[in-house]
N, C-alpha and C positions, 0 to 999 in steps of 0.2 A: 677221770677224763670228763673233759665238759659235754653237756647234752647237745645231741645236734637240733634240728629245727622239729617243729610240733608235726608240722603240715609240710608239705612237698610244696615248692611255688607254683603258681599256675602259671601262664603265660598271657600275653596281650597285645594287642598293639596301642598305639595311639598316632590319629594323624597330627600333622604339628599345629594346625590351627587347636585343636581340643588341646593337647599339651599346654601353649602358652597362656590359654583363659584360662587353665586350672592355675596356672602357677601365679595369675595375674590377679588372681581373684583370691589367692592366700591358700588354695587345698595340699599348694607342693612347699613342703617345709625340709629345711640343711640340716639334717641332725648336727649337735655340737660336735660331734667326734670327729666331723670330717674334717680334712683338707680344708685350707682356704682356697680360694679364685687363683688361679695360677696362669692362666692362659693370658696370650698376650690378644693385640689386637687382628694380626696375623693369625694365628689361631681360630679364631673365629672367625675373621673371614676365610679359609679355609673349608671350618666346616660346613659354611652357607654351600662354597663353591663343587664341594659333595652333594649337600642337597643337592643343587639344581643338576647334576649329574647324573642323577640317580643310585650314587656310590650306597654301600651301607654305611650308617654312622655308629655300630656295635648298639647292642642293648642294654636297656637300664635294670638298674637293681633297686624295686620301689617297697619301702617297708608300711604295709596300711597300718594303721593306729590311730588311735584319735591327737588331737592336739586342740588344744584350749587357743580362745578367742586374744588376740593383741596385736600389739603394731611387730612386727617382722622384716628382715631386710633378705634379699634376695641379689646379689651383686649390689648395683646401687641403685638398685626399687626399693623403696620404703611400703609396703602394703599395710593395711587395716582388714587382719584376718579373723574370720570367722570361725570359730569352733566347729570344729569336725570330729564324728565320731571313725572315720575313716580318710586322713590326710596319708597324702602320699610323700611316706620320708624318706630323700635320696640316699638308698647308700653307695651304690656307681651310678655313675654319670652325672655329678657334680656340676663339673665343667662345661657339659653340653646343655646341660637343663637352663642354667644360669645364662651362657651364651645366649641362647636361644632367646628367653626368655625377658631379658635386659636388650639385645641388639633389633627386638620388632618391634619395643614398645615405643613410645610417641616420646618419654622421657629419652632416650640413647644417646641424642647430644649431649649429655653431661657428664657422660666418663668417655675418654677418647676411645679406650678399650674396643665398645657398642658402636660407637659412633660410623656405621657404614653406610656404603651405598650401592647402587648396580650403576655400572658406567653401559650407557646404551653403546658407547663409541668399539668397547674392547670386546665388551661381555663377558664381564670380571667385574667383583667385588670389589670394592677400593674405599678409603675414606672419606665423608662427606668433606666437602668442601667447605672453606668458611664464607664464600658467599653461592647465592643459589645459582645451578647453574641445569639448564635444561634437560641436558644428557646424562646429567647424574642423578639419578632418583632414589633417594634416601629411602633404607630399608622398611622403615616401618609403613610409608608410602605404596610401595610397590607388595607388601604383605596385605595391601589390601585394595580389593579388585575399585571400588567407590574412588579412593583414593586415586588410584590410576588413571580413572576415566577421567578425576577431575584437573590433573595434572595434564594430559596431552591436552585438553582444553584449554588449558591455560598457555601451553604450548605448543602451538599448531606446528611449527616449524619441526618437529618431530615426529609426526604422523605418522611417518612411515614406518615406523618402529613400536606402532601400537601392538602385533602382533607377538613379539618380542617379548614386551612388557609383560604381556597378559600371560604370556605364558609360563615365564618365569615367576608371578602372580600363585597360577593353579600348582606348578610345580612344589614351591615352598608349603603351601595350606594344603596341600593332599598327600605330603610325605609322612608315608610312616615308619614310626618308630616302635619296634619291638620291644618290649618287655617283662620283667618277672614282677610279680606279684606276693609277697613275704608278710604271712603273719605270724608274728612271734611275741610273746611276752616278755623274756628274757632279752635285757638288754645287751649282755654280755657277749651272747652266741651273735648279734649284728655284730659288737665292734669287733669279732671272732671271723665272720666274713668279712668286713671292711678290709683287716690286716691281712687276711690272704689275698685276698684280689688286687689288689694294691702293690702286695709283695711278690706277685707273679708276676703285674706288668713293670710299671715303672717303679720302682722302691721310692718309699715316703722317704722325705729329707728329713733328719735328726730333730729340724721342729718342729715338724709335722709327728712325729713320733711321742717326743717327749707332750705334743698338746692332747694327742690322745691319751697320756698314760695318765693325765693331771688333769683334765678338763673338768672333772665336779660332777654332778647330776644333773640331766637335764633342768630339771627347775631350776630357773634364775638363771642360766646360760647366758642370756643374750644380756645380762646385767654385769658382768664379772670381765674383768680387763682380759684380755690374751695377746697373744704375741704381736697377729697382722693391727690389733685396736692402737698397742706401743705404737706401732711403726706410723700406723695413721696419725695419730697426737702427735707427734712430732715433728711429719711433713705441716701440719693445720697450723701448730703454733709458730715455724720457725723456717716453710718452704725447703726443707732439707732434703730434699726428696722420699721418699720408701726406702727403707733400709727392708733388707731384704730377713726373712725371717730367721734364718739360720743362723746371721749375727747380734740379731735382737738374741736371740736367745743364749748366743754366749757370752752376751753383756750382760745380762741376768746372769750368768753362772760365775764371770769373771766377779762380780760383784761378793758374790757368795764363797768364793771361795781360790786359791791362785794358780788353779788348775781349770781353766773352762772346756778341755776336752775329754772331761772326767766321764766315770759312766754316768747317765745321767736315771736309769731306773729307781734309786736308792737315794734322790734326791733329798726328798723331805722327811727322811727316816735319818734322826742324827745316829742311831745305833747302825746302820746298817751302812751307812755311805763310807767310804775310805777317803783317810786325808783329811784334813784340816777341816773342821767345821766352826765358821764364824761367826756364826747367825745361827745359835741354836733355837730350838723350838720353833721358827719364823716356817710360815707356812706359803701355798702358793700365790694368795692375794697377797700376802704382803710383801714375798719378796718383787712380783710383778712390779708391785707400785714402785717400790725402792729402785726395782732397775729402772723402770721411766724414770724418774726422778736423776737417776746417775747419768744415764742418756742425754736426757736434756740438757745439762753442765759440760758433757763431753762435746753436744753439736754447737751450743754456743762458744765453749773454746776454739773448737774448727773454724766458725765463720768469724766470730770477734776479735783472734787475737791469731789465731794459727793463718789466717786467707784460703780457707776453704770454704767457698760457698755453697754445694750444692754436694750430693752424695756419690754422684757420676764424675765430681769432682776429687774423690778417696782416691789415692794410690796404692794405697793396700789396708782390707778391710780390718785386717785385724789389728790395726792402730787403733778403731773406735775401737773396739773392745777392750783394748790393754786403756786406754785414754778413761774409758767406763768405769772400771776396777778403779785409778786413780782418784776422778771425783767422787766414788761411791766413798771412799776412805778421806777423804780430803774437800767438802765440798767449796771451802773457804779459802783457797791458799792463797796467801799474799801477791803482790804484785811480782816480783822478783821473782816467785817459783811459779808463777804461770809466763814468764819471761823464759826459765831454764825449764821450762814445758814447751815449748813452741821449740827452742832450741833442738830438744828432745826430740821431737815432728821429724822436723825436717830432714835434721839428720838422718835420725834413724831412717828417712824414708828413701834419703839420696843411699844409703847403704845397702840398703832392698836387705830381704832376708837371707842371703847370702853369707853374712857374718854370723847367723845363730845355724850353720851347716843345712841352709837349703832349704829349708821346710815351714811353711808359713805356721804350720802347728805347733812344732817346736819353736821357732821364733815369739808365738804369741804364749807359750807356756813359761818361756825363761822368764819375758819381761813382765807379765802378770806376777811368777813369785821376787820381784824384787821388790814390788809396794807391799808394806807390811807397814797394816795398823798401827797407826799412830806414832809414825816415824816420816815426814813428812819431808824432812829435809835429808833422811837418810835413804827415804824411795825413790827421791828426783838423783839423788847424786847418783845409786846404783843402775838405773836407768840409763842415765847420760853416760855412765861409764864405757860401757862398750861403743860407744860413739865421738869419746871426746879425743880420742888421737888420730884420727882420721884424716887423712888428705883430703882438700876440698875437690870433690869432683865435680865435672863441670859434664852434664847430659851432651850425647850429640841432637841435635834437633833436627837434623836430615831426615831422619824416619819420623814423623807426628803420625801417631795413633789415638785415639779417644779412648781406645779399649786398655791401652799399655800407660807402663808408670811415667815415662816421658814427655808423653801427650798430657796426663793430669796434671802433671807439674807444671807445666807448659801452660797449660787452662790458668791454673792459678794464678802464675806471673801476669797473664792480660790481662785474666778480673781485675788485678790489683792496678791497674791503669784508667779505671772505670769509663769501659767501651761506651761511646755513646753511639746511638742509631744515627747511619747515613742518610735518612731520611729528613729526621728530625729535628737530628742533633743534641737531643736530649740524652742523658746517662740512662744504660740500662739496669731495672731494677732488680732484686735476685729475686721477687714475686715474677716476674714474666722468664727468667732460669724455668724455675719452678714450670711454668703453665707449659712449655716446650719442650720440658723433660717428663711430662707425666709417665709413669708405668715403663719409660726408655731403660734400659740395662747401661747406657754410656752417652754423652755428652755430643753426641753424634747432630742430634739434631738442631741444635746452638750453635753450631760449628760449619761455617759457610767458605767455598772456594772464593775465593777473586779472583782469579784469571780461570776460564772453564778447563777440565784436564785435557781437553782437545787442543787445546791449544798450548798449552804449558808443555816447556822440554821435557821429554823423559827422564833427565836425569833431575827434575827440579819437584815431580809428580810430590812425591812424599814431604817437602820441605816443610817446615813449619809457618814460612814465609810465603805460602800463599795460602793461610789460612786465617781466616775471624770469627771474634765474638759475635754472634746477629744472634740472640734469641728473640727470634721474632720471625713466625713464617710468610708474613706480608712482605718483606723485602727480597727478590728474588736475586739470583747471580748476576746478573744482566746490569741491573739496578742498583746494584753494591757497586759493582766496577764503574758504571759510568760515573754515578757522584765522586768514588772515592779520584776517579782518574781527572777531572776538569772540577772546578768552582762552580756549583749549582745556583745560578740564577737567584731561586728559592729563600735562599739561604745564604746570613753576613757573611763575609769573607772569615772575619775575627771566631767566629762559630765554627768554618769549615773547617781552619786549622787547626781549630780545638779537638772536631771530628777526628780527623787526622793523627794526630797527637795520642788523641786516646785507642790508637791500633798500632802505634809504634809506627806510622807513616811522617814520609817530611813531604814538604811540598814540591822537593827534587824531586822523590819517589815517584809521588803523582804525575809529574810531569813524564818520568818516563815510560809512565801506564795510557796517558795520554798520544804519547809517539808512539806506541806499539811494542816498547824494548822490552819485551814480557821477563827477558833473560835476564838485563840490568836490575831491572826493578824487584824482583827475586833475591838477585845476589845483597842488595843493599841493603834491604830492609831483613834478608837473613842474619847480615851483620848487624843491624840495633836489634832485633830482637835477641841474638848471643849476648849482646850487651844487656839489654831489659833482664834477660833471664838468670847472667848472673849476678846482678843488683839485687836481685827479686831476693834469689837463695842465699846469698851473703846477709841481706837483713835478715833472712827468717832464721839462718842456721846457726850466724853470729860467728862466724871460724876465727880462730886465732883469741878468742876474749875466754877468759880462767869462770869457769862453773862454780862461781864461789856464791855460797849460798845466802840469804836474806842481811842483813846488817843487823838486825835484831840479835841471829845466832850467833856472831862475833862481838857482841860485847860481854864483857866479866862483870857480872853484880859483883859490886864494893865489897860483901862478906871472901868471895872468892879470892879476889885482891891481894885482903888480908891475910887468907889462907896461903896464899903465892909467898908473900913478903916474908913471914913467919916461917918457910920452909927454905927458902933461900939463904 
């Protein structure tokens, strides 16, 4: 049985002004075991909107130790920390500390996550704005009483709401926060609490798991690739957005092996793991690197050849991973087999998992064991096989959702139109996807009405046909409809209708967005985008053409020939 703790914890408080200068100044350190950042930006504000309530925010679990001197990250604070022979390492409250800690500092415009503010209008938390606006007082501002003062001086026109301010000011810097106090030697008995506390509230997700079981030894942590770092490298090199960690990691495992819902305990033990081991000896950095690596070849196929630009843009996650497994075994394949790859896509996606009996686990376990090393032309054909007799179907687009397979599909067909901005006229670029998608779960936020739902029939609400590409949150609905409805002044004629064009509008259309015929102009341009959408999937899926593989594999070297002629 393992030893429990040396000492009993003490207890403590701390108000949140002294919390975030410790954490600021480098005393509060993430042990590697933990969880990555998980909270959205909802989340936190939330927990602000406790604070100033005076709700509890539950207690922490702080392990004192010392910790040597370097640079450290804390959410997206980069500090320059000082050796302590007593740092306070979180083992709960993670998520609040970092919150915390990241959304008061002066940096928080730089991940939208932090990025809040207090609206004097509502009195509620909300998003800073992208330009400054009186009534909104960005957090790190209002966490500090100077700041305040210097703010309503600047803007008289809000006086009245000095008292307001200030208060919500003392309330945040004088809240406290209860917690334990843990000194322990034995590393083992933390990540021993970590796993229960954890395991009684919310259950760690399979990579949260597997990162604790493989994480290394403290030293050198913060040097050593992990999962959320993949996911980061990937959005940085290629605006893919965050793939979320629980696919990062069975890209990694699909890589390794043609089972990625395998247990995953017995990983890096070839004697002890069940099942095919393909990558013997290969340890945990190396097989990380291998899986970025495979990663990377699978998001560039999506964006370069498949029309999938952005991750919010996936119809179903467990393509990358089977896609993973492919170029981990095949980084090089010819033109033709990343041809009867895209085929592969699409179909398989208009198919949904429904052909492999329902289950996106088993779905992604068949087609992961049909690539098998070093048969290249024999992994694409079995592959394509359960999709090559297929009727071509054609999605209804009456329902667009961003969250459903429909709606993604539907995404993609427009990218492939290369929307340009109503404003500008200019094509949008998949770096400003990226910048509007940050930290989003769906594609929500890129996705703008044209007729407001107030005014749009109820039976038109959900149509695909009244919806557009705008990632960009400077152009409002308002502002979409009136350009796209009349000839902007602003703006060539020859430009507008190129605007136009590239949203599947005609200048009829326009016109009868202009008369008011919200219901005409729905029905019409529901019918070019039916058409757009199955243009789109007819290139991508290729229906009715024979999956005959590279012209390389159909020729006979002359020795053969010979061998033919002679037996004949």
């Amino acid at each position: 049985m393992r030893p429990g703790l040396d000492t009993q914890p003490s207890a403590t408080t701390f108000d949140l002004e002294e919390l975030v200068d410790r954490a600021w100044s480098g005393y509060v350190r993430v042990p590697h075991f933990q969880r990555d950042f998980r909270w959205t930006r909802a989340d936190v504000a939330r927990l602000f909107d406790s604070i100033v309530k005076g709700y509890p925010v539950g207690s922490l679990l702080l392990w004192v130790r010392p910790a040597p001197k370097g640079k450290i990250h804390l959410g997206q604070l980069e500090i320059d920390a000082p050796q302590s022979d007593g740092a306070f390492w979180v083992v709960d409250g993670q998520q609040r500390v970092t919150s915390l800690a990241n959304a008061l500092h002066p940096a928080s415009t730089h991940d939208s996550r932090f990025s809040l503010a207090y609206d004097l209008r509502t009195s509620q938390f909300t998003p800073q704005p992208a330009q400054i606006d009186p009534w909104i007082i960005p957090l790190p501002v209002i966490f500090d009483l100077q700041g305040v003062l210097t703010w309503f001086s600047k803007y008289p026109e809000i006086s009245s709401h000095l008292q307001e301010a200030t208060s919500v000011t003392k309330k945040l810097r004088q809240f406290n926060i209860p917690a334990y106090l843990v000194k322990q030697d034995d590393e083992a008995v933390l990540r021993d609490i970590f796993d229960r506390m954890n395991n009684y509230g919310k259950r760690l997700s399979r990579a949260e798991i597997f990162s604790a079981l493989f994480a290394g030894p403290e030293e050198g942590a913060g040097e050593r690739l992990n999962i959320s770092l993949i996911a980061e490298h990937i959005n940085e090199s290629f605006g893919f957005g965050i793939i979320d960690d629980d696919t990062v990691l069975r890209a990694i495992l699909a890589r390794r092996g043609p089972d990625p819902a395998r247990e995953i305990r017995s990983e890096f033990s070839d004697e002890s793991r069940r099942g095919t081991v393909e990558f013997p000896g290969e340890d945990r950095d190396a097989a990380y690197q291998a899986g970025e690596e495979a990663l990377r070849l699978a998001v560039q196929f999506l964006q370069n050849v498949a029309g999938v630009p952005h991750f919010t843009f996936l119809t179903y996650r467990y393509l990358l991973v089977v896609l993973c497994r492919f170029f981990a075994h095949f980084p090089e394949p010819d033109i033709r087999s990343l041809q009867l790859m895209r085929r592969w896509y699409w179909r398989t996606t208009l198919a949904g998992p429904e052909i492999f009996k329902g289950s996106f686990t088993n779905a992604m376990r068949v087609l992961c064991s049909r690539i098998r090393k070093g048969d290249l032309i024999g992994s694409v054909d079995r592959l394509l096989e359960p999709v090559g007799r297929l009727d071509q179907p054609m999605p209804d687009l009456r329902r667009f959702r961003t969250n459903e397979a429909v709606g993604k599909m539907a995404l993609c067909a427009l990218w492939s139109l290369k929307p340009r901005s109503p404003r500008s006229g200019q094509p949008y670029e998949r770096a400003q996807l990226t910048e509007v998608l940050t930290d989003r779960p769906t594609a929500a936020d890129a996705v703008r009405y044209i007729v407001s739902q107030r005014i749009a029939p109820p039976e038109y609400r959900l149509w695909a046909a009244n919806r557009i590409v705008v990632p960009n949150d400077l152009e409002s609905v308002d502002e979409i409809l009136s350009r796209l409805a009349q000839y902007p002044l602003d703006m060539e004629e020859n430009r507008w209708h190129g605007v136009l064009a590239s949203h599947a509008i005609t200048p009829s259309m326009a016109q009868f967005l202009a008369n008011g015929d919200v219901s005409q102009f729905l029905q019409t341009r529901q019918e070019a985008l039916t058409t757009v959408f199955r243009d789109f999937l007819q290139k991508m899926a290729e229906w009715g053409f024979e999956n005959t593989p590279p012209l390389s594999e159909l020729i006979i070297p002359d020795d053969e020939e010979e061998d033919a002629d002679e037996s004949s």
